[in-house]
PyMOL Python script that loads the backbone (N, CA, C, O; Angstrom):
from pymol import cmd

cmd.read_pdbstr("""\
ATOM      1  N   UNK A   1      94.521 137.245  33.266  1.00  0.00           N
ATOM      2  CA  UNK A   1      94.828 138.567  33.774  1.00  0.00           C
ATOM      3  C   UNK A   1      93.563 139.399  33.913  1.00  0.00           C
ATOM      4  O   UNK A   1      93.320 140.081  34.908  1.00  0.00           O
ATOM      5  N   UNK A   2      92.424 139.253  32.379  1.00  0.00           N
ATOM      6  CA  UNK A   2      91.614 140.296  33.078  1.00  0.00           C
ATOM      7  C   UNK A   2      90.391 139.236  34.496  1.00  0.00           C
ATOM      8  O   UNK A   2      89.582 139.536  35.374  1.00  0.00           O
ATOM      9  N   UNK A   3      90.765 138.450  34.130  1.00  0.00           N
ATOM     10  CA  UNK A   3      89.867 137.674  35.076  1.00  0.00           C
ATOM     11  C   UNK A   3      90.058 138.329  36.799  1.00  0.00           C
ATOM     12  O   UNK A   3      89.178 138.806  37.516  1.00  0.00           O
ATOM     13  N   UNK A   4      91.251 138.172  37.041  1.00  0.00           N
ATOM     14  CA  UNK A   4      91.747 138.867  38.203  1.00  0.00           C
ATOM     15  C   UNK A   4      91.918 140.293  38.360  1.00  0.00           C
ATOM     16  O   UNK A   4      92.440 140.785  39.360  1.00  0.00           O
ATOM     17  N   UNK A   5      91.580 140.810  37.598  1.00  0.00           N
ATOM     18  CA  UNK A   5      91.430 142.571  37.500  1.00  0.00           C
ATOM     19  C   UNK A   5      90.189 142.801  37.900  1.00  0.00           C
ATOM     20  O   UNK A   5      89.848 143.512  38.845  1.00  0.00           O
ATOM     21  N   UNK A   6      89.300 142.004  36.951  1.00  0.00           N
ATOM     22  CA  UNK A   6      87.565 141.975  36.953  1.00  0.00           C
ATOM     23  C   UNK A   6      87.062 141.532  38.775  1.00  0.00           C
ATOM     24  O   UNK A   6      86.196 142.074  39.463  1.00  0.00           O
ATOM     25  N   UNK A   7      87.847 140.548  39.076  1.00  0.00           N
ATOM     26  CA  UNK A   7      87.123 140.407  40.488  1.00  0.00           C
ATOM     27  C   UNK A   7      87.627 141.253  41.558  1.00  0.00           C
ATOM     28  O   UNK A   7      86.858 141.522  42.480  1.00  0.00           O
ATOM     29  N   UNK A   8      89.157 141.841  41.564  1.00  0.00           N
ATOM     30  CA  UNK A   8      89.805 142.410  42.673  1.00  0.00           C
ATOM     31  C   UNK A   8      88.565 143.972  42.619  1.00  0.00           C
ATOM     32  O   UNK A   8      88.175 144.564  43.625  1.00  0.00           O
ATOM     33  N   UNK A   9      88.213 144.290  41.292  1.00  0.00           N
ATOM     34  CA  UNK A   9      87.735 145.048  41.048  1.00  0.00           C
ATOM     35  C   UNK A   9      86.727 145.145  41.712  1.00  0.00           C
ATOM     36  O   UNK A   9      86.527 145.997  42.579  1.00  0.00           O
ATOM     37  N   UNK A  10      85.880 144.153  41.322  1.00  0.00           N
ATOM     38  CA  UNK A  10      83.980 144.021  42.007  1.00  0.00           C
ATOM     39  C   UNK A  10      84.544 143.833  43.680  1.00  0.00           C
ATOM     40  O   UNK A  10      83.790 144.334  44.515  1.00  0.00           O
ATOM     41  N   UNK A  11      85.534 143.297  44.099  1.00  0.00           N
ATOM     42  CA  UNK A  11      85.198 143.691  45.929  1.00  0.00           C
ATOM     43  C   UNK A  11      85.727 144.938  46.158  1.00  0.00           C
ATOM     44  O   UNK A  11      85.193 145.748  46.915  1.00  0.00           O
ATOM     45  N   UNK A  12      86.846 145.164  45.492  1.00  0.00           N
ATOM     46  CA  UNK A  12      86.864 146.693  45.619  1.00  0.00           C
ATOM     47  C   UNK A  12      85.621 147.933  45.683  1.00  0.00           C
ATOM     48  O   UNK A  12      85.578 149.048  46.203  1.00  0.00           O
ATOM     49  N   UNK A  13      84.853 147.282  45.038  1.00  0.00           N
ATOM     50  CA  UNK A  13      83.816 148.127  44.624  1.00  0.00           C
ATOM     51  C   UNK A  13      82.692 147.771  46.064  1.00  0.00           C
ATOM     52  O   UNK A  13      82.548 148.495  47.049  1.00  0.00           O
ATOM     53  N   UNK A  14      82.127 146.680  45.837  1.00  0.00           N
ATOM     54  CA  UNK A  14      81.588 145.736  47.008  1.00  0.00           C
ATOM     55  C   UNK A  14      81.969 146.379  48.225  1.00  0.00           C
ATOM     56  O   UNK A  14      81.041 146.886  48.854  1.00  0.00           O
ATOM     57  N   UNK A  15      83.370 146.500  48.807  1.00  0.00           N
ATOM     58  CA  UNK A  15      83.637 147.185  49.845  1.00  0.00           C
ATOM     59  C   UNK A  15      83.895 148.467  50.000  1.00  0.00           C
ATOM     60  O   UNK A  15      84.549 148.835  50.976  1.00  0.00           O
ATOM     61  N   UNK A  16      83.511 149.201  49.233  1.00  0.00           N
ATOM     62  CA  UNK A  16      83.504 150.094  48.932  1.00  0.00           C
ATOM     63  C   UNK A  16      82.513 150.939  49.317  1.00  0.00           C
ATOM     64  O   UNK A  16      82.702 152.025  49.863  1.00  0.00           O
ATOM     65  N   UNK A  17      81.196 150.342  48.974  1.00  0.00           N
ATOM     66  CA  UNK A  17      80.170 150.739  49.038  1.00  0.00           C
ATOM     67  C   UNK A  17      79.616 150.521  50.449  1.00  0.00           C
ATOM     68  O   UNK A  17      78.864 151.355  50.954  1.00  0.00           O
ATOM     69  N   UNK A  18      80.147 148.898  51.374  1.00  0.00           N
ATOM     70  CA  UNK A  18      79.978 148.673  52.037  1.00  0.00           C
ATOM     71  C   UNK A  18      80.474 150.232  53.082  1.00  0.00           C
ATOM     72  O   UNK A  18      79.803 151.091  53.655  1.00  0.00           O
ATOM     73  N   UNK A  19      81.551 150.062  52.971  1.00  0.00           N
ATOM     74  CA  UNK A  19      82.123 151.290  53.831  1.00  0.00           C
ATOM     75  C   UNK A  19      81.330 152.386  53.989  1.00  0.00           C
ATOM     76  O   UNK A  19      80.992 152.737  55.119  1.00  0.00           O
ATOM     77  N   UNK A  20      80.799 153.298  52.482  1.00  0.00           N
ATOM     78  CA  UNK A  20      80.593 154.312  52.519  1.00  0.00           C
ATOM     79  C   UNK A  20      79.580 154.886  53.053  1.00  0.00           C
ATOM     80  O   UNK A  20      79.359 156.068  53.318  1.00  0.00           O
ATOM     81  N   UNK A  21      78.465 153.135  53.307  1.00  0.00           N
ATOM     82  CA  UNK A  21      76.889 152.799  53.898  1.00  0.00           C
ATOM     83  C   UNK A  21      77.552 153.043  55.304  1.00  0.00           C
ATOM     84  O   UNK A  21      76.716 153.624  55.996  1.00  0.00           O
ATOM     85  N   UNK A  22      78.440 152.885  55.842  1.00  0.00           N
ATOM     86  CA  UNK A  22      78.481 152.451  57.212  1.00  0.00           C
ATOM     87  C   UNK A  22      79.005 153.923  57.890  1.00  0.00           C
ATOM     88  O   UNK A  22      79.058 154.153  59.098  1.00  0.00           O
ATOM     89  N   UNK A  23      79.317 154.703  56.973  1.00  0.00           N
ATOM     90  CA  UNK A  23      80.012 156.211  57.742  1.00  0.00           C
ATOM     91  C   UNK A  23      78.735 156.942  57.450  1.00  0.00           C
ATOM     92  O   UNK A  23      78.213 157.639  58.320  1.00  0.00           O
ATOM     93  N   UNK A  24      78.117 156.783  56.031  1.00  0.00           N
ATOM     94  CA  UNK A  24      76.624 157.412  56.666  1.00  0.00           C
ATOM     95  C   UNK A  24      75.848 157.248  57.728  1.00  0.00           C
ATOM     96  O   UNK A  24      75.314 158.034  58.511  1.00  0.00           O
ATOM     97  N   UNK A  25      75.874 156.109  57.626  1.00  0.00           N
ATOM     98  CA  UNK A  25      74.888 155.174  59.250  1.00  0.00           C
ATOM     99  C   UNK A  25      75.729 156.404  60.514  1.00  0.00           C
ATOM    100  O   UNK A  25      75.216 157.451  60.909  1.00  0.00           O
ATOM    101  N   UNK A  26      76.943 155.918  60.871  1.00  0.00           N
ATOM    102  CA  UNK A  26      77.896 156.876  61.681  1.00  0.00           C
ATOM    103  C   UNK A  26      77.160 158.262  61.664  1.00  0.00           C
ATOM    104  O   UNK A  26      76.439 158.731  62.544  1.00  0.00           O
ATOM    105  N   UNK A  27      77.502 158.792  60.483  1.00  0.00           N
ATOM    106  CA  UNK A  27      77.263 160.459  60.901  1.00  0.00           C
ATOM    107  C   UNK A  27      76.069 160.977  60.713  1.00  0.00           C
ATOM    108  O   UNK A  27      75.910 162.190  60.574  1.00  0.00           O
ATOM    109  N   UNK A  28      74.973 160.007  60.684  1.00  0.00           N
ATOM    110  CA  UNK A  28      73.520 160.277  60.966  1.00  0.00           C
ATOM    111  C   UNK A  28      73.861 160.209  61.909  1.00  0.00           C
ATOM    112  O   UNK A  28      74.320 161.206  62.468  1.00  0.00           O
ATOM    113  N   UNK A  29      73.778 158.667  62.693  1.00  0.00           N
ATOM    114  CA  UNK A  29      73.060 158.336  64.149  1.00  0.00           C
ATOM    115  C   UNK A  29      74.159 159.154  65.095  1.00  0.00           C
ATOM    116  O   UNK A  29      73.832 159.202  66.281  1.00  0.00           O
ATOM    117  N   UNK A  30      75.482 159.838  64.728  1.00  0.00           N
ATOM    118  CA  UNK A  30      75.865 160.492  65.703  1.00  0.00           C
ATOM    119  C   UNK A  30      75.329 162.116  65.433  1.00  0.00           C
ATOM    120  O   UNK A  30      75.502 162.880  66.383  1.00  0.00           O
ATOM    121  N   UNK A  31      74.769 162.609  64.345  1.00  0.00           N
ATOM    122  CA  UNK A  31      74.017 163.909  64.670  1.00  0.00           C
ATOM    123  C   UNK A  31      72.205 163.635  65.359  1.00  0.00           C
ATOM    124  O   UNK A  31      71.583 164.566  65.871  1.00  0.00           O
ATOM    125  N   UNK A  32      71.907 162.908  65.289  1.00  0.00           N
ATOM    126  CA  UNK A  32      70.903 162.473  65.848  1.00  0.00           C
ATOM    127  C   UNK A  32      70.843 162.390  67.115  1.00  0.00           C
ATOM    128  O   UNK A  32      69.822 162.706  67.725  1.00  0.00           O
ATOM    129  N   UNK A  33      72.017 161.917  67.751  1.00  0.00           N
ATOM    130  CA  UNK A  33      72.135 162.248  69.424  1.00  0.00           C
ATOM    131  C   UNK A  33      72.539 163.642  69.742  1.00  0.00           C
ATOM    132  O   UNK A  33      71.893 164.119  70.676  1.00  0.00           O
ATOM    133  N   UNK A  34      73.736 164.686  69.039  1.00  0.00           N
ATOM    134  CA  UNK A  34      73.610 165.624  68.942  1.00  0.00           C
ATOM    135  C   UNK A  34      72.103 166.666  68.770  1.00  0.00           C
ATOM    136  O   UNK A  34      71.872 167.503  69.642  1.00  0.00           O
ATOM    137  N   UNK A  35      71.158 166.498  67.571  1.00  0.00           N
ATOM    138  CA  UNK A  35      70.229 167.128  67.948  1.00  0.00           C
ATOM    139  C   UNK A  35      69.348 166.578  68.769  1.00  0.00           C
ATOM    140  O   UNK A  35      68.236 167.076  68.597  1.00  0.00           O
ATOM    141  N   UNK A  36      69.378 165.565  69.786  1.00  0.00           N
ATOM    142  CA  UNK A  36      68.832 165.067  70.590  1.00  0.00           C
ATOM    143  C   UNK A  36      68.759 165.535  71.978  1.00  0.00           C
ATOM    144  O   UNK A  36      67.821 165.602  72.772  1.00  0.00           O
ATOM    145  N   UNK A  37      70.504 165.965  72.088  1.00  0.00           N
ATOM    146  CA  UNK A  37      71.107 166.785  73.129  1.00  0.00           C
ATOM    147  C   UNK A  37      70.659 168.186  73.166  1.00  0.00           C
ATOM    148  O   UNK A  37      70.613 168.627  74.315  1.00  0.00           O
ATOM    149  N   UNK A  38      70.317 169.013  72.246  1.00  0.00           N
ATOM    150  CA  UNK A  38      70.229 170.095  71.773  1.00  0.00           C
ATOM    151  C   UNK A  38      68.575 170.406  71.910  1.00  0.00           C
ATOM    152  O   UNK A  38      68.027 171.421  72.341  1.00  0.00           O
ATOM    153  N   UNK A  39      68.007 169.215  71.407  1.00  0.00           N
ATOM    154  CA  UNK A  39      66.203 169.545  72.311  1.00  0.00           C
ATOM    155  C   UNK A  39      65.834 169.419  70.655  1.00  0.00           C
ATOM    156  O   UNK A  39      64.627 169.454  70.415  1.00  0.00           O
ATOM    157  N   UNK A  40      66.509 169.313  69.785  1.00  0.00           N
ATOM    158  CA  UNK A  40      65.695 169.191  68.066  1.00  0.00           C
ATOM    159  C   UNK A  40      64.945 167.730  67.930  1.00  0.00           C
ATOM    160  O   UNK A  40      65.022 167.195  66.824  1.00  0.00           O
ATOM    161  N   UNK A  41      64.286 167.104  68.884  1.00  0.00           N
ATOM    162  CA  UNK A  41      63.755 165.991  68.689  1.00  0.00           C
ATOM    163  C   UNK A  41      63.012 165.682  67.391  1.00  0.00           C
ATOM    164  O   UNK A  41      63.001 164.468  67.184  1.00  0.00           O
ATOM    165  N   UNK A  42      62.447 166.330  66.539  1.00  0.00           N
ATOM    166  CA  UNK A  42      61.872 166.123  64.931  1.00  0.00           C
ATOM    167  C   UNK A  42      62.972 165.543  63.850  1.00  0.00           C
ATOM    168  O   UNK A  42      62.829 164.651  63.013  1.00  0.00           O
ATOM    169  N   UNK A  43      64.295 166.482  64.204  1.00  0.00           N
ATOM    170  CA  UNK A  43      64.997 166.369  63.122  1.00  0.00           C
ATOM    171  C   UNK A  43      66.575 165.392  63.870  1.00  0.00           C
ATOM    172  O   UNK A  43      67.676 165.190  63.357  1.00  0.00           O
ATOM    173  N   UNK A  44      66.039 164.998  65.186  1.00  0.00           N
ATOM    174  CA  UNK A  44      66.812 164.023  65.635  1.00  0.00           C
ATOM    175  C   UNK A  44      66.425 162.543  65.373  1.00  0.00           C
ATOM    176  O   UNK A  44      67.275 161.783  64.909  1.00  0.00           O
ATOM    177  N   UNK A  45      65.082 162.076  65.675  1.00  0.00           N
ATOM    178  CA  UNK A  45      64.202 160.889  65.203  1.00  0.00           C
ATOM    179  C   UNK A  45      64.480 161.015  63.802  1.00  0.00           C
ATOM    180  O   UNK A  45      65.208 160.022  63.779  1.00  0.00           O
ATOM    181  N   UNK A  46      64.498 161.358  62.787  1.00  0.00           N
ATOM    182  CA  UNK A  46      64.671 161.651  61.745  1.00  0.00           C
ATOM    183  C   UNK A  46      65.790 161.175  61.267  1.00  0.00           C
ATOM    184  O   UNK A  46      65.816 160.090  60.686  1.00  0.00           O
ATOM    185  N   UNK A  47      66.759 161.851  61.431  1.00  0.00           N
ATOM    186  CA  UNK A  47      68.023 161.567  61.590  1.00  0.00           C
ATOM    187  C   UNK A  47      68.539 160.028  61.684  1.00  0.00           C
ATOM    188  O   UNK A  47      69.349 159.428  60.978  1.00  0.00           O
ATOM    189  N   UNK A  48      67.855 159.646  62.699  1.00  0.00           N
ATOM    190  CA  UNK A  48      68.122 158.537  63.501  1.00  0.00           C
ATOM    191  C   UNK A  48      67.509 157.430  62.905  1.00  0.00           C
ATOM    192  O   UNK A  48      67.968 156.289  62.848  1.00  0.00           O
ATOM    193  N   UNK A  49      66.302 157.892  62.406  1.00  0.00           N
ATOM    194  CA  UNK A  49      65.423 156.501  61.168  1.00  0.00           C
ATOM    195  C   UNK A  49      66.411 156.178  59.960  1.00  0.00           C
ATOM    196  O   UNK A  49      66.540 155.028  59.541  1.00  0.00           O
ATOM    197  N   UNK A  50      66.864 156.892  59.610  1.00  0.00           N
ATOM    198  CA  UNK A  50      67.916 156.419  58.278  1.00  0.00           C
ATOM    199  C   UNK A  50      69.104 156.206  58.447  1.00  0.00           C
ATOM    200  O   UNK A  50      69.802 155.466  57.754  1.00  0.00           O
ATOM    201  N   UNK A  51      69.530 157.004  59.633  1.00  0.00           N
ATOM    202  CA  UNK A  51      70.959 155.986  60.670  1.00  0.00           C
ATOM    203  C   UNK A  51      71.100 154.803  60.596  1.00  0.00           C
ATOM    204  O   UNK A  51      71.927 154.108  60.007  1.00  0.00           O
ATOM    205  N   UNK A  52      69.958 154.498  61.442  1.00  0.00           N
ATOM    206  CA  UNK A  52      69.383 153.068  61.276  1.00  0.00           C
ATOM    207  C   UNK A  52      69.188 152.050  60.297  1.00  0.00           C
ATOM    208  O   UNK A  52      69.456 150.861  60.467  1.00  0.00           O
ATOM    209  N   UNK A  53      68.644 152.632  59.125  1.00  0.00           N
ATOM    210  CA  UNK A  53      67.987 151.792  58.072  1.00  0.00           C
ATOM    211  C   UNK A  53      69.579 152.222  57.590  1.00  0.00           C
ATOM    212  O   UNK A  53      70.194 151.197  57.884  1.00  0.00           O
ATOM    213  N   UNK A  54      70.453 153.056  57.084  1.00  0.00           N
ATOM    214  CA  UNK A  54      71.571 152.694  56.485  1.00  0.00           C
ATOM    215  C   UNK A  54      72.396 151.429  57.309  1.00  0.00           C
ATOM    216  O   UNK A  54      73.048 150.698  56.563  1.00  0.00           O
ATOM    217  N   UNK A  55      72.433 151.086  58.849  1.00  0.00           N
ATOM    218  CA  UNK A  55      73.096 150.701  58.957  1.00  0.00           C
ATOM    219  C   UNK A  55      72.783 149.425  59.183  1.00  0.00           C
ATOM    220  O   UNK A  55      73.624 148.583  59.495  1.00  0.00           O
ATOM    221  N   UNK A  56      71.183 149.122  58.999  1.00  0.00           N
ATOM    222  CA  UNK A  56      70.825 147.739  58.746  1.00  0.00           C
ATOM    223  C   UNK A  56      71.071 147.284  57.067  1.00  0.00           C
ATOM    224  O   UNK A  56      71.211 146.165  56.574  1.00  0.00           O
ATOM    225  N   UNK A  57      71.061 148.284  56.605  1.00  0.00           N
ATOM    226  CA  UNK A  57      71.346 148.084  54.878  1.00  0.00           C
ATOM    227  C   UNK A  57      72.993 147.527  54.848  1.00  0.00           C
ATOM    228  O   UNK A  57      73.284 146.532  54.185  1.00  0.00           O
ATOM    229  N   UNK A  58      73.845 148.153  55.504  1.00  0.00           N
ATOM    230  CA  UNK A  58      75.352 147.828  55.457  1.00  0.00           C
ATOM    231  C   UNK A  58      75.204 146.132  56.288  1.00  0.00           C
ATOM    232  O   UNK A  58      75.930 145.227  55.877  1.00  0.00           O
ATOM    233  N   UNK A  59      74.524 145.955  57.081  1.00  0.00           N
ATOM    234  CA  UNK A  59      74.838 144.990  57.797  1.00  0.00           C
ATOM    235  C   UNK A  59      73.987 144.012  56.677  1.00  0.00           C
ATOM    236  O   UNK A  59      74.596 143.099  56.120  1.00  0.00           O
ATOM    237  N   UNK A  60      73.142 144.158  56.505  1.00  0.00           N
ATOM    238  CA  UNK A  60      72.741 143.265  55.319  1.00  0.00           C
ATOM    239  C   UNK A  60      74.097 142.965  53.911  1.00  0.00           C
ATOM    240  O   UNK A  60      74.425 141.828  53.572  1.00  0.00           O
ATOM    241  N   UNK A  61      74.545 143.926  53.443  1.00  0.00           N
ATOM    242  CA  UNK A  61      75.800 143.592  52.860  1.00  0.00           C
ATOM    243  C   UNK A  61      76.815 143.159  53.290  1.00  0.00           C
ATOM    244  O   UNK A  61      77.521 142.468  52.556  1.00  0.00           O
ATOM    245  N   UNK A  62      77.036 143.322  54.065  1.00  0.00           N
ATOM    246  CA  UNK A  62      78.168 142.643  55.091  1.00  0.00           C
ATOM    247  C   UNK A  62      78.075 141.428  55.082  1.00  0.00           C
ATOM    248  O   UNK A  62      79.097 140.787  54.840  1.00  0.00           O
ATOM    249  N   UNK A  63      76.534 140.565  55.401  1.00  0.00           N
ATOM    250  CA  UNK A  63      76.167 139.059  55.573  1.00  0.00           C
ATOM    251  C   UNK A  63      76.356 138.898  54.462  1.00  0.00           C
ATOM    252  O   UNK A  63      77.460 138.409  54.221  1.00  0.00           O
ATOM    253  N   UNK A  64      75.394 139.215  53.166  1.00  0.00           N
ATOM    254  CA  UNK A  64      75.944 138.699  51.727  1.00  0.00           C
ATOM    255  C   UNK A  64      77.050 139.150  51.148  1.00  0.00           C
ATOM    256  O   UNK A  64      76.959 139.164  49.920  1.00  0.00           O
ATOM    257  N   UNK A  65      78.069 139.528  51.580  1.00  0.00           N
ATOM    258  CA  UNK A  65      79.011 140.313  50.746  1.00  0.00           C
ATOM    259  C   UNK A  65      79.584 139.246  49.458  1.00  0.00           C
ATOM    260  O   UNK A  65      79.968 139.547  48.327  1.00  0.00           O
ATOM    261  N   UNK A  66      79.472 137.892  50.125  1.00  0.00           N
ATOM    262  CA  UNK A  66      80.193 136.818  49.063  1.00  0.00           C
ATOM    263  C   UNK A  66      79.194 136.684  48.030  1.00  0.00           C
ATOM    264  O   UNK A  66      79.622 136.438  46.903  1.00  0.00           O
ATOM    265  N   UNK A  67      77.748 136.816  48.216  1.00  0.00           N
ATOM    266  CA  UNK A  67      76.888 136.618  47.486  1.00  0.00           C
ATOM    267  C   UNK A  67      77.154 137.540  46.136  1.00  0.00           C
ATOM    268  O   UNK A  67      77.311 137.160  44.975  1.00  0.00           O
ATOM    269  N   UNK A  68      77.150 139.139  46.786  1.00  0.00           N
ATOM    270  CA  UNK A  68      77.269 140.519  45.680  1.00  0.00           C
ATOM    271  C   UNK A  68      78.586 140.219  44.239  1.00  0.00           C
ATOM    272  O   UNK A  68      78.492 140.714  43.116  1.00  0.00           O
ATOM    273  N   UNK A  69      79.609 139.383  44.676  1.00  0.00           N
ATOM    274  CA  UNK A  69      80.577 139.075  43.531  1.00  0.00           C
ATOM    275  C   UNK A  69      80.586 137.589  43.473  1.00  0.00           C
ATOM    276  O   UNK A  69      80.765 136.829  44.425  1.00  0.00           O
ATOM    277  N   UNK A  70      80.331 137.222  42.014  1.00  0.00           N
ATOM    278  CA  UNK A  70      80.412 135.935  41.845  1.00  0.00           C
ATOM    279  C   UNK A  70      81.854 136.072  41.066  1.00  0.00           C
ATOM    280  O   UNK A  70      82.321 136.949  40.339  1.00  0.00           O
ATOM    281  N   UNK A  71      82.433 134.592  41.630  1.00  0.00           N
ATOM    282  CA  UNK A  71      83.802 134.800  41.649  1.00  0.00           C
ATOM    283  C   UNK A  71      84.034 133.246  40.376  1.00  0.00           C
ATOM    284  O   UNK A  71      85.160 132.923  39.996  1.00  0.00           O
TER     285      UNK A  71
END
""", "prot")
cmd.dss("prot")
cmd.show_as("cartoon", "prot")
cmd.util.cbc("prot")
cmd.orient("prot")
């Protein structure tokens, strides 16, 4: 029993995190075109560098996700 608590747990968690990387990525890189539209090019590039790097970070978890819980 706790064996199966312990793992439903860790992907719960696992995807969890996965998710929460991937709506940051989202609501950077979509204010980033917003201040892009708007003429804020400093704080749009900006924006848009950690858009990015969050959403290469999620996609990197995504590929290992089986790796992150040993089952």
């Amino acid at each position: 029993m706790h064996d199966i608590l312990l793992n439903r747990t860790l992907r719960l968690t696992v995807v969890g995190t996965i998710s929460i990387v991937t709506l940051i990525s989202l609501i950077l890189c979509y204010q980033a075109l917003f201040d892009g539209i708007t003429g804020s090019w400093s704080d749009a590039i900006g924006k848009a560098i950690w858009g990015t790097l969050a959403g290469a970070g999620a996609l990197l978890m995504i590929r290992y996700r089986t790796d992150l819980i040993d089952t």
